[in-house]
C-alpha positions as CSV (number, residue, x, y, z in Angstrom):
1,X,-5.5,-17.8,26.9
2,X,-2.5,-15.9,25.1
3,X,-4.0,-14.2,21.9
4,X,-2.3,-16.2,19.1
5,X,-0.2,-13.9,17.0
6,X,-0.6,-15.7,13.9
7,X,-4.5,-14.7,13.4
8,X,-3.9,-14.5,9.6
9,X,-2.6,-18.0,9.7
10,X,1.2,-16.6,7.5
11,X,3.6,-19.3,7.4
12,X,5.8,-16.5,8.3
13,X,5.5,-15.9,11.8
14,X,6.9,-13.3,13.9
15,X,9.2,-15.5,15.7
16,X,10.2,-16.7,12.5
17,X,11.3,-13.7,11.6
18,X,13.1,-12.7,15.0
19,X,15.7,-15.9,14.3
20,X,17.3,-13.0,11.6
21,X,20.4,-12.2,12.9
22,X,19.9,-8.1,13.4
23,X,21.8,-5.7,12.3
24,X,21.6,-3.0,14.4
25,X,24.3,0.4,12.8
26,X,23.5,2.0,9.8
27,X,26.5,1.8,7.2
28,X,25.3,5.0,6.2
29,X,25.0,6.5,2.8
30,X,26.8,5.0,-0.3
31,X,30.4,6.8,-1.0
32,X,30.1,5.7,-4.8
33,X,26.3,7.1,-5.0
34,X,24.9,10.4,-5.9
35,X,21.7,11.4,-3.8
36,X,19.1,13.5,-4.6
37,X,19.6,17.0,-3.3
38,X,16.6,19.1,-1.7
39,X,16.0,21.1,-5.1
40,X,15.7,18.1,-7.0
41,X,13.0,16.9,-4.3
42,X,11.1,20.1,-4.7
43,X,11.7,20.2,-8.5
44,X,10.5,16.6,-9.3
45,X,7.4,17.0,-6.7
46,X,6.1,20.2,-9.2
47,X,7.0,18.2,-12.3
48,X,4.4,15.6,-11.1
49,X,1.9,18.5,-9.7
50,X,1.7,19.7,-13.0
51,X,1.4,16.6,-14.6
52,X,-1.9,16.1,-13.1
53,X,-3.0,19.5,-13.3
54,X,-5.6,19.1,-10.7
55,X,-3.8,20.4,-7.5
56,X,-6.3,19.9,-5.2
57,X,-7.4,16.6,-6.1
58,X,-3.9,14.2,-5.7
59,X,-4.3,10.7,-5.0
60,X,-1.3,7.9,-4.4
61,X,-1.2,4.6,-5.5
62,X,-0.3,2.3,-2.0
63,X,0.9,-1.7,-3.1
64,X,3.3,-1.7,-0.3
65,X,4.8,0.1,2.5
66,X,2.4,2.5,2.0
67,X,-0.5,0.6,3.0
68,X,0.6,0.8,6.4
69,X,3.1,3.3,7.1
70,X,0.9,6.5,5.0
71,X,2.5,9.6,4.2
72,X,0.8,13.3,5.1
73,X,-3.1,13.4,5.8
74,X,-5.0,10.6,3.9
75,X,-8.5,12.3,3.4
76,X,-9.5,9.2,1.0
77,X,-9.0,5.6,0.8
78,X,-10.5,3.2,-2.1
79,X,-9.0,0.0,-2.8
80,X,-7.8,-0.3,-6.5
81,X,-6.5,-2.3,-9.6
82,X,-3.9,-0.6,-11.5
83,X,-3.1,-3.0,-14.6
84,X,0.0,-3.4,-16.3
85,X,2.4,-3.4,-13.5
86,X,2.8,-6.4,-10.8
87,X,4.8,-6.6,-7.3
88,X,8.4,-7.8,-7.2
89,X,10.9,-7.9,-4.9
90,X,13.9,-6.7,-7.2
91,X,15.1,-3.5,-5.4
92,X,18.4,-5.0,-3.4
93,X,18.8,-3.2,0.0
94,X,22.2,-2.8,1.2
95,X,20.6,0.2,4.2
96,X,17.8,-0.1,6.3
97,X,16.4,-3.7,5.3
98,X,19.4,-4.8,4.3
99,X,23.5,-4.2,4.3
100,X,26.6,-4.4,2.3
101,X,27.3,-7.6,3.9
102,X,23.5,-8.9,4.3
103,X,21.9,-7.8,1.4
104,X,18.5,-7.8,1.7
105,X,15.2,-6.9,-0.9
106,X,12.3,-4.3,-1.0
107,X,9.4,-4.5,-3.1
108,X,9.1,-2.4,-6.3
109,X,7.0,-2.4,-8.9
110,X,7.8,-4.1,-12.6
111,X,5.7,-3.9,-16.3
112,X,3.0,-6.9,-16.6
113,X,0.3,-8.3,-14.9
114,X,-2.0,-6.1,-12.5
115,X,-2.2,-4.9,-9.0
116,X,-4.7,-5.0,-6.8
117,X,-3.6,-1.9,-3.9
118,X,-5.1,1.4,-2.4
119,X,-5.8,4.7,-3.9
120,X,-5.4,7.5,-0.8
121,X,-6.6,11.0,-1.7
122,X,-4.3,13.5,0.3
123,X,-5.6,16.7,1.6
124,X,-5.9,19.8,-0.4
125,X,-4.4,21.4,2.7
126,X,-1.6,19.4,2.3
127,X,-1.0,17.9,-0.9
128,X,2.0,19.7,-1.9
129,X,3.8,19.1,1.2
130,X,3.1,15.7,1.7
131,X,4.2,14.6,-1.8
132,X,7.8,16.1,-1.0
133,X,7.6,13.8,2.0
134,X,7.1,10.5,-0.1
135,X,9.3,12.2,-2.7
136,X,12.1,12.5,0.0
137,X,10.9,8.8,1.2
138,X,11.4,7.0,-2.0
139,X,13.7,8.9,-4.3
140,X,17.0,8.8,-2.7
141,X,19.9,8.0,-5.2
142,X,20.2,9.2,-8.6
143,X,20.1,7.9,-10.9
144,X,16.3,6.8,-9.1
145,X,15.4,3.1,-8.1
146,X,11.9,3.8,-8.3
147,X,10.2,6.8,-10.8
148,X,7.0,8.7,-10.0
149,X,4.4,7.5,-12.9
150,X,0.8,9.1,-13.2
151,X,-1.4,5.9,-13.8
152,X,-5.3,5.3,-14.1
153,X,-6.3,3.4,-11.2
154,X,-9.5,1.0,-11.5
155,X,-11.9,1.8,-8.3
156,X,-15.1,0.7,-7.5
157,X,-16.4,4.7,-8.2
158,X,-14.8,5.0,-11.0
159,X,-10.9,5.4,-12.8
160,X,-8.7,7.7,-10.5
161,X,-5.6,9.1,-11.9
162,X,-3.0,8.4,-9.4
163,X,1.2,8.8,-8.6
164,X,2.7,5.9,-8.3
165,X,6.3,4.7,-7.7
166,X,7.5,2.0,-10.5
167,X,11.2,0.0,-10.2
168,X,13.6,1.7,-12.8
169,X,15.8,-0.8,-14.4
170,X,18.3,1.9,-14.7
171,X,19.0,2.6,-10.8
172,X,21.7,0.8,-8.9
173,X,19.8,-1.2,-6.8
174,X,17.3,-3.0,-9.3
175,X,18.3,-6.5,-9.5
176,X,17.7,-8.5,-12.8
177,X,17.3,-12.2,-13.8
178,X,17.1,-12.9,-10.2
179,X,16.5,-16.1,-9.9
180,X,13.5,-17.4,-7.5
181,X,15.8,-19.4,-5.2
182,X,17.9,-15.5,-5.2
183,X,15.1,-14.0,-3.8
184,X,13.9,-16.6,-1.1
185,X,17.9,-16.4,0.2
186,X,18.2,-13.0,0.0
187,X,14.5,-12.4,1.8
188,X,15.6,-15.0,4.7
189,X,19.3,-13.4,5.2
190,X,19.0,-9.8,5.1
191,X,18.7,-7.3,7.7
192,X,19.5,-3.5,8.2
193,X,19.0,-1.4,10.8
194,X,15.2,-0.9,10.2
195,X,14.8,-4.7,10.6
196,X,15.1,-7.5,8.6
197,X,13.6,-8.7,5.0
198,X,12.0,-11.1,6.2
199,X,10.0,-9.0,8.5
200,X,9.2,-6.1,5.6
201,X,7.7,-9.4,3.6
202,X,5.8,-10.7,6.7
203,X,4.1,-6.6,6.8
204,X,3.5,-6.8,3.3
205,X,1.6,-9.8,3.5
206,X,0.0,-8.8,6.7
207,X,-1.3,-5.8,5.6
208,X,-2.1,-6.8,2.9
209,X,-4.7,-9.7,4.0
210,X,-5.6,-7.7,6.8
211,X,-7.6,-5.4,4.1
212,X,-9.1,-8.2,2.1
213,X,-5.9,-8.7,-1.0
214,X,-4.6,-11.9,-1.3
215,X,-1.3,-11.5,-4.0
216,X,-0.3,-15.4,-4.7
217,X,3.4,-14.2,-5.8
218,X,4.0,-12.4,-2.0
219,X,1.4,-15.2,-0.6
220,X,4.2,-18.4,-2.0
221,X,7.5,-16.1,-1.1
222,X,6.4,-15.9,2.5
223,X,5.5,-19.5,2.7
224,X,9.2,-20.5,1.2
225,X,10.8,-18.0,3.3
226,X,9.2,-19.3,6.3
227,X,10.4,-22.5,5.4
228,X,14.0,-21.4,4.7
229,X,14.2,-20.4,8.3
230,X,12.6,-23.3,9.9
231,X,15.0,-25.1,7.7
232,X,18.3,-23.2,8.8
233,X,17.6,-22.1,12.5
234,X,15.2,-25.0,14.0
235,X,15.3,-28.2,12.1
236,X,19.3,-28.8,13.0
């Protein structure tokens, strides 16, 4: 019998997600956008080392992409609540989950509510150098999408103060009064060369579940996504 590749029972199934058109070049960097230069990497990752002023004890905040794809040498893992802060999909992506002419959308981080995620502990070894790795990772244009925040994290030992990336209203990807119709379309249509948005939500949720966190806003986009394809590509 083939192993069914739907163990968690997602709406959103891989071959859902493989009727995305793909989009295969990279359009490359934005002409009209300035990018974070390697000094500003190295200067923002010491801004936030001193922030916490325990350099050998530096711990991340994972809600997304994280959660699966690490950065550096995770010595740690606790599962967390950081309140005040939810998941949303409001970071357009016009490069790598999305393009210019199939916008797609990435998860980021907006005020209210709580989150229930990961707190990973990097190496002391490390630290320093695996920070300017995420750093590099998520701040890319500036003005930022997302800005590093250091936030107490709820874990079952105990608070951990942690860095975590938040959605900055001011960058030129945040997307506001999206509607919820918006984001189902834009989740179902876009793709970049990294893959598609629909896939990126189908990890999220994946991952997710696969450690125990079930997050009824990504749980009801994935079933209406699902549904927006089955809709468009096989009920014709």
């Amino acid at each position: 019998m083939t192993p069914s590749k739907n163990p968690l029972h997602l709406d959103l199934t891989e071959e859902l997600c493989a009727l995305v058109p793909p989009q295969l070049s990279d359009p490359g960097p934005h002409p009209d956008l300035r990018y974070y230069t390697a000094d500003e990497h190295r200067a923002a990752v010491e801004a936030t080392l001193d922030r916490l002023g325990n350099r050998d004890e530096v711990w991340l905040f994972a809600y997304g992409s994280l959660i699966w794809k690490p950065v550096g040498t995770i010595v740690e893992t606790r599962k967390g609540t950081l309140e005040g802060y939810r998941r949303s999909f409001c970071l357009r992506s016009t490069r790598w989950r999305g393009s210019p002419e199939r916008p797609g959308l990435v998860l980021g981080l907006v005020p209210g509510g709580e989150t229930v995620g990961f707190v990973q502990r990097l190496s002391p070894l490390t630290a320093p150098t695996d920070l300017l790795a995420l750093y590099q990772r998520e701040l890319t244009v500036n003005p930022p999408n997302q800005l590093p925040e250091i936030v107490p994290v709820q874990t079952s030992l105990g608070e951990v103060t942690a860095v975590v990336f938040v959605s900055s209203p001011d960058g030129p990807s945040f997307v506001r009064d999206m509607s919820r119709e918006q984001q189902v379309d834009m989740l179902a249509t876009g793709s970049g060369n990294w893959g598609s948005s629909a896939e990126y939500l189908r990890q999220v949720v994946k991952s997710l579940l696969e450690t125990g966190i079930n997050d009824e806003y990504l749980m009801d986009l994935q079933r209406s996504v699902a549904a927006l394809l089955r809709s468009r590509f096989l009920n014709r």
